[in-house]
C-alpha positions as CSV (number, residue, x, y, z in Angstrom):
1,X,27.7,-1.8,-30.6
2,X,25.9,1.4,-29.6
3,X,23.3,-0.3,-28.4
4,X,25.0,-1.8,-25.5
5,X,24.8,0.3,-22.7
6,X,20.9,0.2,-23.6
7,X,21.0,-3.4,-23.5
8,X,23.2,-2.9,-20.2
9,X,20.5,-1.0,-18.7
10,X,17.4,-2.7,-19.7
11,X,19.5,-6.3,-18.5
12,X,20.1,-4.4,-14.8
13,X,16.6,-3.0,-14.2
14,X,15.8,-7.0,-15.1
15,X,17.6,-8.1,-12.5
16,X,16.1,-5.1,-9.7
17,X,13.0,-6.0,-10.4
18,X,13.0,-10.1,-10.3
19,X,15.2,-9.7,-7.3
20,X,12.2,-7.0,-5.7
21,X,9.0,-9.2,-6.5
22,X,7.9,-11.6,-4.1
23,X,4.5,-13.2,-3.2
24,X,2.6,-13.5,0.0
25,X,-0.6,-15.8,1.0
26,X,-2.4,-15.8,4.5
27,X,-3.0,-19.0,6.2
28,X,-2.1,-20.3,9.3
29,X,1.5,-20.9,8.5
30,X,1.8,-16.9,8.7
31,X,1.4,-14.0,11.5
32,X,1.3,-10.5,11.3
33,X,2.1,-7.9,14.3
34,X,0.3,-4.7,15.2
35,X,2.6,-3.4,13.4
36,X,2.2,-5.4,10.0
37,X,5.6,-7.1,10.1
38,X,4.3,-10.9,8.5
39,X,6.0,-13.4,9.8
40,X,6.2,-17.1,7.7
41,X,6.4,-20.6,10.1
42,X,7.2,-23.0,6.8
43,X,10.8,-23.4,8.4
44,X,9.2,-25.1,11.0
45,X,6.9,-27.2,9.3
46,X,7.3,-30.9,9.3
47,X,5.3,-33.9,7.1
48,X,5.1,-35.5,10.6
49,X,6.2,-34.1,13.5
50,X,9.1,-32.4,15.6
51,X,10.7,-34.5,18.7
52,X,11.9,-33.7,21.9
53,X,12.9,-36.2,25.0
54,X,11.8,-34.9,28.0
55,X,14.5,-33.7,30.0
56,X,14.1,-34.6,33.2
57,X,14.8,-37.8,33.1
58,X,15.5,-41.0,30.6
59,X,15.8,-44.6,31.9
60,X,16.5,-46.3,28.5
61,X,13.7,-48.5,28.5
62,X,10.9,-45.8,29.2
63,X,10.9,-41.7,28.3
64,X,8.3,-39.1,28.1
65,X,8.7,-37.5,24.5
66,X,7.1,-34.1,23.4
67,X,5.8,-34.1,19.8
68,X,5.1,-30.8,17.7
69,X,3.9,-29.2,14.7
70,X,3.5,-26.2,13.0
71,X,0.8,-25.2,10.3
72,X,0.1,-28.3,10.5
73,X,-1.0,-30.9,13.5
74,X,0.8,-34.0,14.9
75,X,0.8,-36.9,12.6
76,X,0.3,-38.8,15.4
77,X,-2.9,-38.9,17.1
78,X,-3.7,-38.4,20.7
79,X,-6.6,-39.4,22.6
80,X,-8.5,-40.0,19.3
81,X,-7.8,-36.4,18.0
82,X,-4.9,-34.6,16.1
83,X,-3.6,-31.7,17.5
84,X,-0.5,-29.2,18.0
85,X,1.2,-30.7,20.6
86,X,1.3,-33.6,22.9
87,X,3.5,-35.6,25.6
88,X,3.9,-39.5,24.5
89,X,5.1,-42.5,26.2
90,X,8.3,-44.4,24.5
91,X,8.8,-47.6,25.2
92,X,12.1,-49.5,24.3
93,X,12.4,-46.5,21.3
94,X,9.3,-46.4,20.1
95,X,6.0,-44.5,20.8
96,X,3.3,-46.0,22.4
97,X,-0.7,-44.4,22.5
98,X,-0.2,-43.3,26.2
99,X,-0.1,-39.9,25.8
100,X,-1.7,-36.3,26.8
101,X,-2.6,-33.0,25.0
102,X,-0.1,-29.9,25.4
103,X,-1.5,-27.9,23.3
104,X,-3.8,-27.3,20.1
105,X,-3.2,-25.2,16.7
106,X,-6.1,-26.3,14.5
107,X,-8.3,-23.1,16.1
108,X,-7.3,-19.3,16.4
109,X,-8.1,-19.3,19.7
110,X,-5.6,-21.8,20.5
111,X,-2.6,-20.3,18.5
112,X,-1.2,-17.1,20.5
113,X,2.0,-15.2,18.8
114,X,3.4,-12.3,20.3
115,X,7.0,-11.4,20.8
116,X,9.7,-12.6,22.5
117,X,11.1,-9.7,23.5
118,X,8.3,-6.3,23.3
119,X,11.0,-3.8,22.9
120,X,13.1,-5.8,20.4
121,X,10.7,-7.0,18.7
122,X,13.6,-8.6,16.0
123,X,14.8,-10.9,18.5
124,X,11.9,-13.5,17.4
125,X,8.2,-14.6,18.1
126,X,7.0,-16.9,20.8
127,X,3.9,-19.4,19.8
128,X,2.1,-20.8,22.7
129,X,-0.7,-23.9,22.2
130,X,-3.2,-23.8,24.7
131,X,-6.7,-25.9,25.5
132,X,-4.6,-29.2,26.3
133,X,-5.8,-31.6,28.9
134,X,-6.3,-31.1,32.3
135,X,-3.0,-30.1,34.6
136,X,-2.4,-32.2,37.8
137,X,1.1,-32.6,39.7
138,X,2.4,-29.0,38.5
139,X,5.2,-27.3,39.9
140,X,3.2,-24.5,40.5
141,X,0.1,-25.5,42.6
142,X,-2.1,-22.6,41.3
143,X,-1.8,-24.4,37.4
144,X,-3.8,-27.7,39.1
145,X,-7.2,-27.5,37.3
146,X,-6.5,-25.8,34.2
147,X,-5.5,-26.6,30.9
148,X,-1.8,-27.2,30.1
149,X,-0.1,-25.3,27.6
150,X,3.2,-25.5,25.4
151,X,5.4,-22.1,24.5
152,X,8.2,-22.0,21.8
153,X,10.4,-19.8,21.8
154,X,11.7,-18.9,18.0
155,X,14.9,-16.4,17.7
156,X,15.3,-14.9,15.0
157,X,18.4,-16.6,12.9
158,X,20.0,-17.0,9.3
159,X,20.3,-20.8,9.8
160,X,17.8,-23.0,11.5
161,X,19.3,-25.4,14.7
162,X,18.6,-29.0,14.0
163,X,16.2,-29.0,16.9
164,X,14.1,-27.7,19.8
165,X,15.7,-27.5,23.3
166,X,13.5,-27.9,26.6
167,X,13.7,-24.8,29.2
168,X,14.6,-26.1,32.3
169,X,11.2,-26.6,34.3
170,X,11.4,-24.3,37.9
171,X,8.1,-23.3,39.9
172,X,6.9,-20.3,38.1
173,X,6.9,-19.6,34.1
174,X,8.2,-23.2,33.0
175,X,6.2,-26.0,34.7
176,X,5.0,-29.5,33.4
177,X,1.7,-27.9,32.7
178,X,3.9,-25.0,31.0
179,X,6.5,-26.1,28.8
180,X,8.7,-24.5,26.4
181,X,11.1,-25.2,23.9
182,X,13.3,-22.6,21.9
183,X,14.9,-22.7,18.5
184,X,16.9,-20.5,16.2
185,X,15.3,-19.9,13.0
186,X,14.3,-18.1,10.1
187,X,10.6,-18.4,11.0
188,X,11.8,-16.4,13.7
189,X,12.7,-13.2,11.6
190,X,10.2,-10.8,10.0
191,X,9.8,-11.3,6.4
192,X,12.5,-9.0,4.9
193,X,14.6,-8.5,7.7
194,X,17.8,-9.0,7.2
195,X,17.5,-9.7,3.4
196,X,18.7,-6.2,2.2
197,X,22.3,-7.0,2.0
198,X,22.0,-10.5,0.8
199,X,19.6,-8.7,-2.6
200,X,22.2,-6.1,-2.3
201,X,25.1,-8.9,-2.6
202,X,23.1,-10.6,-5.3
203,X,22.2,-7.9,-7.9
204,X,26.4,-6.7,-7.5
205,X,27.0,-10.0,-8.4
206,X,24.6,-10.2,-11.5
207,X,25.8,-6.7,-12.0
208,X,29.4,-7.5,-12.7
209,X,28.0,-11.1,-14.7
210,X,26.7,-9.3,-17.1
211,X,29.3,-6.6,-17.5
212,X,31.9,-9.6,-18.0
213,X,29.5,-10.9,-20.6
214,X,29.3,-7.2,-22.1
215,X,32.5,-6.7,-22.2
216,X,33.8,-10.1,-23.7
217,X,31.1,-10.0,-26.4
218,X,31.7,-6.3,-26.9
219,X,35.8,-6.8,-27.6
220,X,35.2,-9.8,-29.7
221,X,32.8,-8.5,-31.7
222,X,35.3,-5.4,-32.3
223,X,38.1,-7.6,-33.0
224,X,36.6,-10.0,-35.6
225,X,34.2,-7.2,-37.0
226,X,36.1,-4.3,-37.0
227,X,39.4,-5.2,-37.2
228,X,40.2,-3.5,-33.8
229,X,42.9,-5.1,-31.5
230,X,44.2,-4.5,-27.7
231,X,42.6,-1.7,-25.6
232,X,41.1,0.1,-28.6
233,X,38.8,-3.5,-28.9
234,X,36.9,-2.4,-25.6
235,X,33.5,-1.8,-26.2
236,X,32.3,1.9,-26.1
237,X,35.8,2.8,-25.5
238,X,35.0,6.7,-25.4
239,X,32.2,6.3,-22.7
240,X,34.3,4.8,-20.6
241,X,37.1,7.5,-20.9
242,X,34.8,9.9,-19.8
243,X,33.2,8.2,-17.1
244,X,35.3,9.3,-14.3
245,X,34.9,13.0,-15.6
246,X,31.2,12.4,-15.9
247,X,30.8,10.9,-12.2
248,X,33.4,14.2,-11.0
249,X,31.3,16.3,-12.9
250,X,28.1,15.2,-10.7
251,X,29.3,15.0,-7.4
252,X,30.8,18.5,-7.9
253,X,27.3,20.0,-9.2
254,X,26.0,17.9,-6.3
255,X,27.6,19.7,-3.6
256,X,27.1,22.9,-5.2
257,X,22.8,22.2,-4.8
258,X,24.2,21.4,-1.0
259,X,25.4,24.2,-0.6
260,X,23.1,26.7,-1.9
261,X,20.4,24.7,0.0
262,X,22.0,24.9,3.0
263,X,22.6,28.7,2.3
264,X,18.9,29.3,1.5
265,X,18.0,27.8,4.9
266,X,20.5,29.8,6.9
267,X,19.2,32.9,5.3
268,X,15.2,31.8,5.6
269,X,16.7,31.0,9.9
270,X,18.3,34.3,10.4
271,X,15.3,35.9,8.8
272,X,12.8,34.8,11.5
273,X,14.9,35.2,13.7
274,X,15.0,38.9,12.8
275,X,11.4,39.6,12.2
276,X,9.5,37.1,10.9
277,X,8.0,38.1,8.1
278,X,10.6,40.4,6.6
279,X,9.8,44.1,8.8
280,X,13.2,44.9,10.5
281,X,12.4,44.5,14.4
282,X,12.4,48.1,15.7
């Protein structure tokens, strides 16, 4: 059983380095910052469509619905054409072709990301589809004329909400030719953020696996092999007796490197401050 702690070692740096690896592809599903944090939108990405009743009002037998997509368009076309975003009429529960474009995501030009929040840039990303149909009727009087637009707002979050919520419209950032809609999600969350602790949790947990699998195998091959019985079964008995002298042993030699570092850089301080470059000041 010599060979365990190898075994032991070889089995752990498996672990670090399946838990480390990862892969990455570009496309528009994925958005990287100035500051080459990616960001990954398959959270949000449905085989048809995502669904939100207007909010400003609902008689039962007619509503005004907002479909979305993203990396992907609509399933549901609009006006001939499939695109990002667009504002349906419903009927008795069920869509009808009266509709009008939001928003597209099929060019770059129509797909903006930037932050939520510039100085906390971890709070999430905000996506906003632009290049929809004409605006008319708008809240804000300056937006008649130009092209409406849709914004989502996507805060950073373990778990994903089960939908989008509409921002309340008022007369100067949120308008019918502005919407926006906000979720909490993954997608919202740099790639890696976050993910330290649960990798951390996940190797400690592999860690002591395959200690208990060490250990058991290890005592029960000493017991039917070598005749051993109760404590003196353990595997590698010695090593472990000297373990806590060994890790004793290292934090004490540690210190010592502290401190004769830290002495080395008082003496290098108190020398400039004396002279510079070793003449006594006269």
């Amino acid at each position: 059983m010599s060979s365990s702690p190898k075994i032991f070692s070889l089995l752990f740096l498996f672990l670090i380095l399946s838990e480390c690896s990862g892969t990455f592809s570009s496309s528009k599903c994925q958005w990287s910052d100035d500051k080459s944090n990616d960001y990954d939108l398959t959270h949000l990405k449905k085989p048809d469509f995502w669904k939100v009743k207007d909010g400003n009002g609902d008689s039962g037998l007619f509503a005004m619905d907002y479909l979305f997509n993203f990396c992907n368009t609509v399933s549901q076309k609009c006006k001939n054409n499939y695109v990002g975003a667009l504002e349906a009429l419903e009927v008795l529960g069920q869509l009808t072709e009266t509709c009008e474009i939001l928003g597209k995501n099929e060019a770059e030009k129509d797909q903006i990301f930037t932050h939520i929040d510039l100085n906390k840039p971890d709070t999430g990303i905000k996506i906003s589809y632009h290049n929809g149909d004409l605006c008319t009727g708008s809240e804000n009087p300056s937006e008649n004329g130009q092209l409406r637009k849709a914004s989502f707002l996507i805060y950073c979050s373990e778990s994903q909400d089960l939908n989008f919520v509409q921002s309340k419209i008022n007369s100067k950032d949120v308008t019918k030719c502005s919407l926006e809609f906000s979720i909490k999600s993954p997608a919202g969350c740099r790639i890696g953020y976050g993910s330290g602790a649960k990798k951390s949790a996940i190797i400690l947990f592999w860690i002591v696996i395959v200690f208990v699998i060490y250990a058991v195998a290890g005592y029960f091959y000493n017991n039917k092999v070598k005749g051993k019985n109760g404590i003196e079964a353990f595997p590698n008995l010695e090593f472990w007796k000297e373990m806590p002298g060994l890790v004793r042993d290292g934090v004490k030699f540690s210190f010592e490197k502290i401190c004769v570092g830290f002495e080395a850089a008082k003496a290098t301080m108190n020398n400039k401050t004396t002279g510079g470059s070793g003449y006594s000041v006269v």
